[in-house]
ZAVO-561304 format. One record per residue: x, y, z of N, C-alpha, C in turn; residue in three letters. Coordinates in pm, whole numbers. Layout:
BEGIN
    n_c1    n_c2    n_c3   ca_c1   ca_c2   ca_c3    c_c1    c_c2    c_c3  res
       X       Y       Z       X       Y       Z       X       Y       Z  ALA
...
//
This chain:
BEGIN
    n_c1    n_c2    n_c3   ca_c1   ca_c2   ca_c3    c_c1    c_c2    c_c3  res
    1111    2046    1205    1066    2057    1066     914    2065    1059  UNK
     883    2129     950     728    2120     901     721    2033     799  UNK
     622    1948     855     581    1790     719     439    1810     694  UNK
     409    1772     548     292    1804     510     295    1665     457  UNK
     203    1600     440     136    1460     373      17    1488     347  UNK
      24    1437     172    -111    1442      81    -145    1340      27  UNK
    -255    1300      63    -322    1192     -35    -471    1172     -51  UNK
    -539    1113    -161    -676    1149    -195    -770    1104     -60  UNK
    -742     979     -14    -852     987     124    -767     830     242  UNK
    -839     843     336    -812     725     424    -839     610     406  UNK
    -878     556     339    -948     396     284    -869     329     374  UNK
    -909     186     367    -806      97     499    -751      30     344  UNK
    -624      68     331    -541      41     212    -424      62     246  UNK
    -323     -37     181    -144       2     199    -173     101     232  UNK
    -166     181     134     -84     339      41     -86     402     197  UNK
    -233     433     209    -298     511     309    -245     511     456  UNK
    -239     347     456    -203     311     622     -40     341     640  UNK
      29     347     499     147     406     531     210     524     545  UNK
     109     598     489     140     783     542      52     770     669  UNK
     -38     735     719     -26     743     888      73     701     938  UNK
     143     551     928     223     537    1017     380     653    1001  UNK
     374     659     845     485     794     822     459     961     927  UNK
     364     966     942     334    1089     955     356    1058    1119  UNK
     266     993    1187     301     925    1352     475     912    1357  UNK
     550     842    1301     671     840    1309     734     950    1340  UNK
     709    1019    1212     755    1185    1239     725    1304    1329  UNK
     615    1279    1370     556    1373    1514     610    1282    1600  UNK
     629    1194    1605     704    1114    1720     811    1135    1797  UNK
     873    1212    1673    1029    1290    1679    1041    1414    1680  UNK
     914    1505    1686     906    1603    1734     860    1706    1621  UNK
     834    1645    1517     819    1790    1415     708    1786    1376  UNK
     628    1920    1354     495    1962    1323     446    1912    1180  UNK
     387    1822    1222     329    1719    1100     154    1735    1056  UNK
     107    1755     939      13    1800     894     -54    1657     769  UNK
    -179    1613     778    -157    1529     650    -317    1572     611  UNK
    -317    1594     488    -428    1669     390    -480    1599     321  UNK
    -614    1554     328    -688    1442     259    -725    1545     144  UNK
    -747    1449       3    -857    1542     -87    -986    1512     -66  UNK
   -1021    1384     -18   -1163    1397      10   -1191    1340     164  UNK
   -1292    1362     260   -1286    1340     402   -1368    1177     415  UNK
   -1296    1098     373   -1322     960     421   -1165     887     476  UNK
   -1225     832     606   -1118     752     700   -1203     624     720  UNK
   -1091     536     703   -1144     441     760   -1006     316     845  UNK
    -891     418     892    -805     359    1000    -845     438    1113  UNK
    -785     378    1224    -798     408    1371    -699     554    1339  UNK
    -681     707    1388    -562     802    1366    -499     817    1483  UNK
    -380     834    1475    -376     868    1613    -377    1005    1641  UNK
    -339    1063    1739    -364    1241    1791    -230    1317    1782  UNK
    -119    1217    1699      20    1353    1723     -11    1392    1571  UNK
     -88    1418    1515     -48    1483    1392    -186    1566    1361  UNK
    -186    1683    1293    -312    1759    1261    -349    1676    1082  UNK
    -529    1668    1101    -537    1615     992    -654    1707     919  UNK
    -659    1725     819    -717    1851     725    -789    1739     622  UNK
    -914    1830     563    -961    1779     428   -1020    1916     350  UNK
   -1003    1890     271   -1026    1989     136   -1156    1997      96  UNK
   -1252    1882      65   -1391    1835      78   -1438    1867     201  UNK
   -1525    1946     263   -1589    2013     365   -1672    1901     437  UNK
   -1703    1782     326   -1831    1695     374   -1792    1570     334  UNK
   -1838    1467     389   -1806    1319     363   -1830    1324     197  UNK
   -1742    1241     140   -1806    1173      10   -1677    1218     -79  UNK
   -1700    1149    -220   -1572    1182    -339   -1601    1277    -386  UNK
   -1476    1337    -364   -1451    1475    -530   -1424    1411    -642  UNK
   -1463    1516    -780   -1438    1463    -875   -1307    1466    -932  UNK
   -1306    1320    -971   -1175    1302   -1032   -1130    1370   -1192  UNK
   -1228    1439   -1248   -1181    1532   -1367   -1130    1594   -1372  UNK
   -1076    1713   -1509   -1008    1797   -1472   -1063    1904   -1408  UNK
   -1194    1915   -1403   -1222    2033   -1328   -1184    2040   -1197  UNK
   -1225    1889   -1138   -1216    1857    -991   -1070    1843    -961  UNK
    -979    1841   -1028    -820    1854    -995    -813    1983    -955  UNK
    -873    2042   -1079    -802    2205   -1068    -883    2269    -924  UNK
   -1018    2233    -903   -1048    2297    -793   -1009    2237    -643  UNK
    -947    2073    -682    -843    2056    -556    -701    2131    -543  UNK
    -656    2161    -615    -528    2235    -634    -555    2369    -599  UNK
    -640    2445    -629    -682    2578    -587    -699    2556    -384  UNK
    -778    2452    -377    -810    2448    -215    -655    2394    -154  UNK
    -619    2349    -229    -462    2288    -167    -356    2407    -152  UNK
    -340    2440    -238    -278    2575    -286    -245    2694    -118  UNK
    -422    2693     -92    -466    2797      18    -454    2755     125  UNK
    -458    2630     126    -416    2523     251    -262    2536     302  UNK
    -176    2495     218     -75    2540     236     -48    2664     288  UNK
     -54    2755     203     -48    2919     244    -107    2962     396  UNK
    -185    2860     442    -244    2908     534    -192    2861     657  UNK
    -147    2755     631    -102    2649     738      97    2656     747  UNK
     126    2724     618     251    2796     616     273    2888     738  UNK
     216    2967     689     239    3114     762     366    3181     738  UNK
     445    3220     870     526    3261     844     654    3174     857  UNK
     612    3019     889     740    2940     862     666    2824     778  UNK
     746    2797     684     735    2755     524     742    2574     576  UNK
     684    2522     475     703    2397     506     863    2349     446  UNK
     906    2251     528    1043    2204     511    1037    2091     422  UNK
     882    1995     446     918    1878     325     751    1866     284  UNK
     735    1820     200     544    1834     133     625    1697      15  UNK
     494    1601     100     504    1434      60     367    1385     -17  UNK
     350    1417    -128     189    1364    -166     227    1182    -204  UNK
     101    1132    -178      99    1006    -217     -22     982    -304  UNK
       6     826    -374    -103     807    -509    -100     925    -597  UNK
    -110     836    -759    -121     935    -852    -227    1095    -850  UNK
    -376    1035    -839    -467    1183    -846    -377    1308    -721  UNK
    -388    1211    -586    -286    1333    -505    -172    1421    -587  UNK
    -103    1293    -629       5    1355    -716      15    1471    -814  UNK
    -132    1449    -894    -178    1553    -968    -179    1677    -941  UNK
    -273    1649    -830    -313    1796    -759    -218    1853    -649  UNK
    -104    1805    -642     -22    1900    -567      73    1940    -668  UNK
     109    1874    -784     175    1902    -901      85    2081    -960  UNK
     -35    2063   -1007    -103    2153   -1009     -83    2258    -954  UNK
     -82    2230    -807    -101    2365    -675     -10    2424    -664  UNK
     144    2345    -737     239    2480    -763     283    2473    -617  UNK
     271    2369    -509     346    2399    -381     479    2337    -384  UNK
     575    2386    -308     718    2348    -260     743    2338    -164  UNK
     840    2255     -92     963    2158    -152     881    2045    -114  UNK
     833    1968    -283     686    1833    -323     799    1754    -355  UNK
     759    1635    -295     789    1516    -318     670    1414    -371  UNK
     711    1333    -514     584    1243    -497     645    1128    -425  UNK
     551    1010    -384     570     878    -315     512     818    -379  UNK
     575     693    -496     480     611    -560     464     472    -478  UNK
     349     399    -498     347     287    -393     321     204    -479  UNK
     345     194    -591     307      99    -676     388      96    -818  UNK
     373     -53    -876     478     -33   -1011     361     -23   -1114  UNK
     391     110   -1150     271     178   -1275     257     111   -1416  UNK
     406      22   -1440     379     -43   -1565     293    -124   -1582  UNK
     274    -207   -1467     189    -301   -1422      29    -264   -1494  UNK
      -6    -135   -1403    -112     -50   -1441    -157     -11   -1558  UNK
     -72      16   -1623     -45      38   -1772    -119     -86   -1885  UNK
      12    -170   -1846     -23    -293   -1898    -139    -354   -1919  UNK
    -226    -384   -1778    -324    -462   -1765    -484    -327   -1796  UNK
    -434    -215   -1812    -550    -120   -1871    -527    -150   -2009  UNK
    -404    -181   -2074    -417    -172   -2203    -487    -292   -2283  UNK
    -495    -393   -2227    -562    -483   -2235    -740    -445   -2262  UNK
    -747    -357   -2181    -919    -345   -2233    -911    -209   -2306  UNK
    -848     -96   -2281    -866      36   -2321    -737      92   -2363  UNK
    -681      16   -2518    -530      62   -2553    -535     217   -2567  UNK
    -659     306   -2598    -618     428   -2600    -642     496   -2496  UNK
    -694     477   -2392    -671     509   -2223    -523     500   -2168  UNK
    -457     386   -2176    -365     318   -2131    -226     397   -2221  UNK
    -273     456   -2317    -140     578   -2379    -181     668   -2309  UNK
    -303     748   -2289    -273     879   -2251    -240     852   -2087  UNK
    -281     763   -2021    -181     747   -1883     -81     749   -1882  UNK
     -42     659   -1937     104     643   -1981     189     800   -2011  UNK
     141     836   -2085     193     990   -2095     141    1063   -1974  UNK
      43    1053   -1915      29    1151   -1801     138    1129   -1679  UNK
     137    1001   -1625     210     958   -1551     379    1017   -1572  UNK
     406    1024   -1712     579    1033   -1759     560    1174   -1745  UNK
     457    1292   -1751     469    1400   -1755     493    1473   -1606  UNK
     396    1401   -1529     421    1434   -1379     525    1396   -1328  UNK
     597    1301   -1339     690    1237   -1281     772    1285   -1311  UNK
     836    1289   -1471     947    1351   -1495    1013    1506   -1465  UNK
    1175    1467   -1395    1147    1593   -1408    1131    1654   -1213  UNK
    1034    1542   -1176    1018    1567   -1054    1112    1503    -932  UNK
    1100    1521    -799    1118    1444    -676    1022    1330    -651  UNK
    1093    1229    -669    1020    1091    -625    1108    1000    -503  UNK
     972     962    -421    1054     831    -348     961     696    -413  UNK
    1063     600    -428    1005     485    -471    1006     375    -338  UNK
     864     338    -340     927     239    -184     964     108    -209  UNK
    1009      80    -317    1062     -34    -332    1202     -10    -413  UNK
    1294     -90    -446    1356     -86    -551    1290    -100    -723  UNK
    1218    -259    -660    1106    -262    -751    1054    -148    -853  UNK
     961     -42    -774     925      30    -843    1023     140    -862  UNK
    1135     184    -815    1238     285    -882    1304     232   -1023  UNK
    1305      67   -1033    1348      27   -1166    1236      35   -1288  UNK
    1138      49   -1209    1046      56   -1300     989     188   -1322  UNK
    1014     247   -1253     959     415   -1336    1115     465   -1413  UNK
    1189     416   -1359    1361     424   -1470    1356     372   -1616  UNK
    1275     226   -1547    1287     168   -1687    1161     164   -1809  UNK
    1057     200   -1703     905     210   -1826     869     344   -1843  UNK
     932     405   -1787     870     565   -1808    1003     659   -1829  UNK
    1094     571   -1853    1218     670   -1884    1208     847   -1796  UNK
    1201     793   -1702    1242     950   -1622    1402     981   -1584  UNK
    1459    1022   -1695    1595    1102   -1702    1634    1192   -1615  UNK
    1483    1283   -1591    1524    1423   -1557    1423    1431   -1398  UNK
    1404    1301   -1318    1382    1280   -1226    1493    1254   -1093  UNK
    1391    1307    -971    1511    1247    -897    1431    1120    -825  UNK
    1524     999    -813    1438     943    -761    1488     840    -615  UNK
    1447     868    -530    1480     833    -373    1428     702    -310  UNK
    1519     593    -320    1420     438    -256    1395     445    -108  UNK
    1310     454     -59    1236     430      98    1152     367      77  UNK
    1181     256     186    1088     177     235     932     218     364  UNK
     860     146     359     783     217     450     798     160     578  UNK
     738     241     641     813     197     809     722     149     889  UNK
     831      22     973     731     -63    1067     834     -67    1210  UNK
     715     -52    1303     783     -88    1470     723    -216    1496  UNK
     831    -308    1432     785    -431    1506     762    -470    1607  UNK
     791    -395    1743     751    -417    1846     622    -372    1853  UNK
     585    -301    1835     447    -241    1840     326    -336    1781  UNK
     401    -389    1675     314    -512    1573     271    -634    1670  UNK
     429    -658    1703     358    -780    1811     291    -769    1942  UNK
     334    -645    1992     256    -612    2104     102    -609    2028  UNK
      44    -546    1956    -105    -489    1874    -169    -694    1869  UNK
     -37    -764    1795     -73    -903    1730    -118    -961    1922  UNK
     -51    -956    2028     -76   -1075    2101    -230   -1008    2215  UNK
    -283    -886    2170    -368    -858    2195    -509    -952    2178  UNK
    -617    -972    2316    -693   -1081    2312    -803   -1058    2141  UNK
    -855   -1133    2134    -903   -1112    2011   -1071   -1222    2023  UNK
   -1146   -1131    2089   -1238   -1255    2117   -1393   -1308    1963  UNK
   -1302   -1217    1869   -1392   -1282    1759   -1299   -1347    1634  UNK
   -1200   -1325    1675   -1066   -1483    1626   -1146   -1557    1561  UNK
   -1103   -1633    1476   -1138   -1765    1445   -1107   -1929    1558  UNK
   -1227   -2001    1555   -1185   -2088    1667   -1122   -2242    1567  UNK
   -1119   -2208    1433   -1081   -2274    1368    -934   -2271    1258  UNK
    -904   -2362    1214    -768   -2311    1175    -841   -2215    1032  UNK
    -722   -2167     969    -706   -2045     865    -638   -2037     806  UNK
    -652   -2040     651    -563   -1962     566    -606   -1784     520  UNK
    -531   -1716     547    -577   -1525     541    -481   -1457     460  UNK
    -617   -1412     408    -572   -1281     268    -613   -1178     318  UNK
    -537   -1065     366    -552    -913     370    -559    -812     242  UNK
    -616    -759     237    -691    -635     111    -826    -602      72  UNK
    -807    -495      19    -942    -456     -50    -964    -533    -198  UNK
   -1062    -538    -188   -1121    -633    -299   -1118    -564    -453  UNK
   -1001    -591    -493   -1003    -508    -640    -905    -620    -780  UNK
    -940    -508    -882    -887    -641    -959    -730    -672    -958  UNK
    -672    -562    -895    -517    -605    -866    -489    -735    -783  UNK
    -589    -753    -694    -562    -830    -569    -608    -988    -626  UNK
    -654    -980    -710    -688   -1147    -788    -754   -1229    -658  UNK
    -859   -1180    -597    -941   -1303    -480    -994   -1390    -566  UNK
   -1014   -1358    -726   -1107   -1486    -818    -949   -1583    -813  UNK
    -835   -1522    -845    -744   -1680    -860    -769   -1706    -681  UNK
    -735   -1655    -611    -776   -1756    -490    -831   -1804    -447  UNK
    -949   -1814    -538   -1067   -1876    -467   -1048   -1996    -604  UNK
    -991   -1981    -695    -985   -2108    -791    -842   -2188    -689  UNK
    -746   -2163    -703    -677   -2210    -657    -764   -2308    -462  UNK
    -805   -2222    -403    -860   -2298    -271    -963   -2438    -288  UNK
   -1015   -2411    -377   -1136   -2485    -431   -1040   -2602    -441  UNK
    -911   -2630    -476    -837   -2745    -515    -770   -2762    -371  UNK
    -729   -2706    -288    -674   -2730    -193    -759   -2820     -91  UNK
    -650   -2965     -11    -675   -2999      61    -681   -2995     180  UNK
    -732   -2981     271    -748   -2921     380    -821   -2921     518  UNK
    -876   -3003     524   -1009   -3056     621    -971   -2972     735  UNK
   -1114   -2915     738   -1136   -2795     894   -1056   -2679     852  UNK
    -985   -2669     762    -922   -2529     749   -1025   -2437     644  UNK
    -991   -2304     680   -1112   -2218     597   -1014   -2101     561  UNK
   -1070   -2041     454    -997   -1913     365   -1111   -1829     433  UNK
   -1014   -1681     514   -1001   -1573     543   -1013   -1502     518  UNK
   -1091   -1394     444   -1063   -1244     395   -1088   -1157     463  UNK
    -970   -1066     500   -1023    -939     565   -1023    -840     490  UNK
   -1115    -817     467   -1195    -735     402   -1319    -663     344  UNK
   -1358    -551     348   -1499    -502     320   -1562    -593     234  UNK
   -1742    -621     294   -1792    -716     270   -1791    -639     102  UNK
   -1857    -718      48   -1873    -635    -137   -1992    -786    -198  UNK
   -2048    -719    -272   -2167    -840    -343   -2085    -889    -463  UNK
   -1983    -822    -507   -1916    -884    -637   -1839    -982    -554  UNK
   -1760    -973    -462   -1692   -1067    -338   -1786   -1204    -339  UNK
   -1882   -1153    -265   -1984   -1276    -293   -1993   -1334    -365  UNK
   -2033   -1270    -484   -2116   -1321    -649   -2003   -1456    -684  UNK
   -1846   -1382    -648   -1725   -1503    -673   -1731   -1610    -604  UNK
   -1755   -1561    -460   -1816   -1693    -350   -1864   -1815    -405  UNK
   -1973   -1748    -396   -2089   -1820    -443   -2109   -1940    -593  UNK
   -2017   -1785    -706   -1955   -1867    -811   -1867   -1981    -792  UNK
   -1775   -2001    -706   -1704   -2078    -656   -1718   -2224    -602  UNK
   -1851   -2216    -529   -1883   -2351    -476   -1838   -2345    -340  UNK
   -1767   -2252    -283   -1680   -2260    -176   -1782   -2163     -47  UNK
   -1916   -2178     -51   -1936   -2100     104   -1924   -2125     200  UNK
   -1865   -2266     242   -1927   -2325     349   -1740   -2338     373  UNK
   -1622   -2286     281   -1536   -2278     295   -1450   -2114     303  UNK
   -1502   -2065     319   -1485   -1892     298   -1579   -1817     414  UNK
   -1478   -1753     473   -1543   -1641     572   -1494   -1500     530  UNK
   -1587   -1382     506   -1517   -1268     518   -1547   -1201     638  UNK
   -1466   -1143     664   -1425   -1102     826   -1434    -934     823  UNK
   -1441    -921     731   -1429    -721     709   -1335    -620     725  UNK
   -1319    -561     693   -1182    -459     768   -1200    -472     894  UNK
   -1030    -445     951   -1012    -456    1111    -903    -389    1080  UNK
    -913    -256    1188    -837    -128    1248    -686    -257    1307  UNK
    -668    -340    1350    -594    -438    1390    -578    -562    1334  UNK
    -534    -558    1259    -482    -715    1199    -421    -796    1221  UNK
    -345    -742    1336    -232    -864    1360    -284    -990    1449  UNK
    -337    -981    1534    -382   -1093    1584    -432   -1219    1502  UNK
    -542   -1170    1373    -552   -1238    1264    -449   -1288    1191  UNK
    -364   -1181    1178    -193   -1227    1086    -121   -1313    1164  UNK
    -139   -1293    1313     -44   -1405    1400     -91   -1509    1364  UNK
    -274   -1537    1377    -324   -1671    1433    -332   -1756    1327  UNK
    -309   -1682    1190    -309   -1740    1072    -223   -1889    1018  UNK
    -231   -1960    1011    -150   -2062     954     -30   -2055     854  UNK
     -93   -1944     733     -29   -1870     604    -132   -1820     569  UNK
     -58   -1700     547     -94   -1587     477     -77   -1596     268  UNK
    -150   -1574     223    -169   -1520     100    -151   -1431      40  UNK
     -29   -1386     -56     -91   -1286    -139     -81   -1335    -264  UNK
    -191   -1290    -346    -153   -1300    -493    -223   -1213    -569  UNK
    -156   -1053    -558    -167    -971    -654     -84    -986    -778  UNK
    -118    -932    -911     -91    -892   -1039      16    -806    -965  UNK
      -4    -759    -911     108    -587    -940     117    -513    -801  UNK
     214    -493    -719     244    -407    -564     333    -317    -608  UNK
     385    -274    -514     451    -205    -496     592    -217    -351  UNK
     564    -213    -252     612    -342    -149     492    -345     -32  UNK
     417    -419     -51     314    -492     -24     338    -518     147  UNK
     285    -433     231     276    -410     387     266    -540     439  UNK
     168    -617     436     138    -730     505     243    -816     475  UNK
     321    -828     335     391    -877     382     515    -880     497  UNK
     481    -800     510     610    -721     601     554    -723     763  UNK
     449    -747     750     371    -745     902     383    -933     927  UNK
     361   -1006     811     327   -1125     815     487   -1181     852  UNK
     543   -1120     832     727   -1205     872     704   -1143     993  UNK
     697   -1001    1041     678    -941    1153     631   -1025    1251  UNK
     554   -1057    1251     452   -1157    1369     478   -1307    1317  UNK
     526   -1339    1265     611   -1517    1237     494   -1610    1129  UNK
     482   -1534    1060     347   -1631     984     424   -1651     878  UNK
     387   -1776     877     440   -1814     674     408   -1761     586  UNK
     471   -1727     443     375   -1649     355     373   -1717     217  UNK
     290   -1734     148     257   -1766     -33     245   -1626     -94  UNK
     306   -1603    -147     290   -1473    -229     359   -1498    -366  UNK
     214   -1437    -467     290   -1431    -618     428   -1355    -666  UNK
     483   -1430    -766     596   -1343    -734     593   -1175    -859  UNK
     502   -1120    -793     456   -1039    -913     550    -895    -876  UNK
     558    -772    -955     618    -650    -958     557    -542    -879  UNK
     626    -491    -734     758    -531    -722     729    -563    -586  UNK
     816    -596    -508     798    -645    -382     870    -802    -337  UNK
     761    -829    -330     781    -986    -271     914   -1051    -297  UNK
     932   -1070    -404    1047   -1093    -470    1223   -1015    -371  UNK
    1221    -917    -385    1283    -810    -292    1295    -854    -155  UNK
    1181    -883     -70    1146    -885      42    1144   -1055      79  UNK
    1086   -1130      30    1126   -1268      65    1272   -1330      59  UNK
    1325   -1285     -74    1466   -1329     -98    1551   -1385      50  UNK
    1578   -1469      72    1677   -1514     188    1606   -1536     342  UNK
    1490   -1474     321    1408   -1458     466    1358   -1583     509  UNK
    1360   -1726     407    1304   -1861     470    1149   -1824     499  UNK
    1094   -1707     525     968   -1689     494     832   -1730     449  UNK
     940   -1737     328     764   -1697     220     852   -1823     112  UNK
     712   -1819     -27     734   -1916     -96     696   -1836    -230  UNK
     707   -1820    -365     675   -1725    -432     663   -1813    -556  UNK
     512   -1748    -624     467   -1868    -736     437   -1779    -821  UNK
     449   -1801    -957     375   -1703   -1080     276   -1665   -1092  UNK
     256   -1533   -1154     144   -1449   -1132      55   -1534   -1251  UNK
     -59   -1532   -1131    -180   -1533   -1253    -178   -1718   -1247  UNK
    -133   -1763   -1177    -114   -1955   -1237    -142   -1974   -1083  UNK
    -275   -2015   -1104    -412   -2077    -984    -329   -2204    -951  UNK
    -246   -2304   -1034    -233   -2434   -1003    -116   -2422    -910  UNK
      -6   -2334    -965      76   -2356    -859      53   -2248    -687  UNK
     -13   -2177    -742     -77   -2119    -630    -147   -2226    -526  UNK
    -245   -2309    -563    -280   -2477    -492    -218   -2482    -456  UNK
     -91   -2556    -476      56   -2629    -463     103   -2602    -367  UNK
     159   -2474    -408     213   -2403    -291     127   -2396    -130  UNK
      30   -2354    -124     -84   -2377     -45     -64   -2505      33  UNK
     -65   -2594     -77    -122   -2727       4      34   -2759      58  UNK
     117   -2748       0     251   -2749      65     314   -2715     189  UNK
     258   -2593     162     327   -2520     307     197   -2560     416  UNK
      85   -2573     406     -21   -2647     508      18   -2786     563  UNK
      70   -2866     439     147   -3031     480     287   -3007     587  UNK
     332   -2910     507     461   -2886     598     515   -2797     609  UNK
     423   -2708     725     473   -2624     786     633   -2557     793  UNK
     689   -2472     716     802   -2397     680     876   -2388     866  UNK
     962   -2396     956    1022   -2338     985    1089   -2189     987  UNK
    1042   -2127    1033    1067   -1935    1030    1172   -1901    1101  UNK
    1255   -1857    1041    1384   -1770    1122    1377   -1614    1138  UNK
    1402   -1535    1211    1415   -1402    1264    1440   -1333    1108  UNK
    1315   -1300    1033    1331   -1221     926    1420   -1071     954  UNK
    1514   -1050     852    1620    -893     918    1504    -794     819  UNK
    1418    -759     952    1342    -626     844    1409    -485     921  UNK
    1547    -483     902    1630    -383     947    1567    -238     878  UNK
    1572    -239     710    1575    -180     630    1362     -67     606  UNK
    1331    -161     741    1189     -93     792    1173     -68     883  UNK
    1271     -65     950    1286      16    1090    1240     144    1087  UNK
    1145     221    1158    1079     313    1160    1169     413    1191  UNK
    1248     405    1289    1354     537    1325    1415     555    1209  UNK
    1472     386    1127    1566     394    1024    1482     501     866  UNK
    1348     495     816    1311     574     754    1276     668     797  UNK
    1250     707     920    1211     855     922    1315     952     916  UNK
    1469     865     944    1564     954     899    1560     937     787  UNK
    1524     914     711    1576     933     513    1467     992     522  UNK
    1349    1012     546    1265    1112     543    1331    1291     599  UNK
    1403    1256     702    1402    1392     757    1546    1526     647  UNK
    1618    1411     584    1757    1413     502    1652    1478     399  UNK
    1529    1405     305    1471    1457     191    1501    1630     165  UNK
    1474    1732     281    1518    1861     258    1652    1902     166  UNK
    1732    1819     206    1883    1854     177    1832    1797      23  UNK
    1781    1719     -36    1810    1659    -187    1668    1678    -281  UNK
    1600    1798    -192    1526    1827    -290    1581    1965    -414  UNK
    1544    1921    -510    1547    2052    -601    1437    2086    -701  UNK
    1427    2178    -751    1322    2230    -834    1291    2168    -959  UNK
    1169    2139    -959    1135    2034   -1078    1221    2102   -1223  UNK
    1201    2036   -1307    1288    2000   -1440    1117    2026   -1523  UNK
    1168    2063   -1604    1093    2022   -1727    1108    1914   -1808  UNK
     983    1832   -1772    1004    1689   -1896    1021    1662   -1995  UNK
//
């Protein structure tokens, strides 16, 4: 088969790190795999079975307007055509909404979108500052979607573009994203000689307002803990700081920066953290059962919820509520959870790249919304 993967750029983010490992999966198995940035910033390790393209000639962002759609869709358009030839692509996977746009635009086939996130969420918490922003998304989002080929990687978010965006005339396909746990723990027991020599509690992400580091840093500030320190891996940022600092907590907070390898950090971790507003199914967690770490995660839309259920895992507290976030914290630090062999059957990498390779057979031609 010919696989094409689109998305706006490489950031060290879910979305991103999961069409590499999608795209590696699939050249893995032998088929000519292509993945098309809209703008040329990376910032994961790539590997060499797959050809990788950018549309932007030169480091830096395209514009996200409509002009800058339409003239990504024009370069996408030719990309395709070119990289077609005389044998047609068999499956074309864009990820994130702007991607989404602009391959919607470019008029290419047989498009699949991949949402990685539950959009109501998005919706919601824009409407809060910008109620008339937060309609015309709202309608943009129901216009692209509907109508179209979607995979949702959660259940989570397939109930939720069913149920907040009423897409009738969608098709819509649940895949999970794919992990070789062996590979995880082999990557995790790798030496790691700038480790922490102290114990840890670790939060993986980029620093945004989905990811709530201000409730974790309210919530830590209450936690008891002597010699233990909060973790972030993630790009340093001065607003990161500014919270630091706001906090009272420097002398309790390390940020550690992006790392091409996380697991060693995710192994050595004590518990792991998450407490986003809003996922989609949220990787680390899935790396963090992977390599045997305990997890606190909010129980926010969609994911966690899904994915902890029965696993003895994880512990799951309400979004947005710093106190029981503490709690939980100081809980699972007092007493250490017991971990049983999480069944992440359903992320078996062979196991999605076949529902990836099936997508041909159940695509059909968009609908009008």
């Amino acid at each position: 088969m010919k696989i094409a993967f689109i998305t706006t750029n490489l950031r060290g983010g879910g979305a991103e790190k999961a069409v590499i490992n999608l795209a590696s999966v699939l050249a893995g198995r032998g088929h000519e795999v292509h993945v098309i940035l809209m703008e040329r910033i990376i910032e994961h390790a790539l590997p060499a079975t797959f050809a990788l393209h950018a549309l932007s000639p030169k480091k830096g962002k395209v514009t996200k307007g409509l002009l800058g759609k339409y003239l990504c869709a024009f370069r996408l358009r030719r990309l395709i055509q070119e990289l077609g030839g005389s044998a047609p692509f068999n499956l074309i996977v864009s990820t994130l909404p702007f991607a989404d746009e602009v391959a919607a635009l470019a008029g290419i086939e047989p498009l699949w979108h991949r949402v990685a996130n539950t959009l109501s969420s998005e919706i919601s918490l824009l409407r809060e500052r910008h109620p008339g922003k937060a309609a015309r998304r709202y309608d943009r989002y129901r216009r692209l979607y509907n109508g179209a080929n979607v995979i949702a990687v959660s259940e989570g978010v397939r109930e939720d573009l069913r149920g907040s965006f009423q897409l009738d005339q969608a098709r819509i396909e649940q895949i999970y994203n794919p992990f070789d746990v062996a590979a995880i723990n082999e990557l995790a027991d790798q030496p790691g000689p700038d480790l922490p020599d102290f114990p840890y509690v670790l939060h993986v992400g980029r620093f945004a307002p989905q990811k709530r580091h201000d409730l974790l840093l309210e919530a830590w500030r209450g936690v008891n803990a002597a010699g233990h320190k909060l973790v972030f891996l993630t790009k340093p940022s001065e607003k990161l700081d500014a919270l630091i600092e706001a906090s009272g907590l420097r002398s309790r907070v390390v940020v550690a920066g992006f790392r091409e390898n996380p697991y060693p950090w995710i192994k050595n971790a004590r518990l792991l953290v998450l407490c986003s507003d809003h996922e989609g199914m949220p990787n680390v967690l899935v790396e963090a059962l992977a390599c045997g770490t305990p997890v606190v995660s909010t129980d926010c839309p969609s994911g966690p919820r899904e994915l902890l259920a029965g696993t003895g895992g994880g512990v799951l507290v309400p979004v947005g509520d710093a106190d029981a976030l503490r709690l939980a914290i100081q809980r699972s630090l007092d007493y250490p959870p017991v971990l049983g062999v999480a069944d992440l059957t359903s992320f078996d990498a062979l196991q999605v790249a076949e529902r990836y390779e099936h997508l041909p057979k159940l695509w059909r031609t968009k609908k009008k919304a």
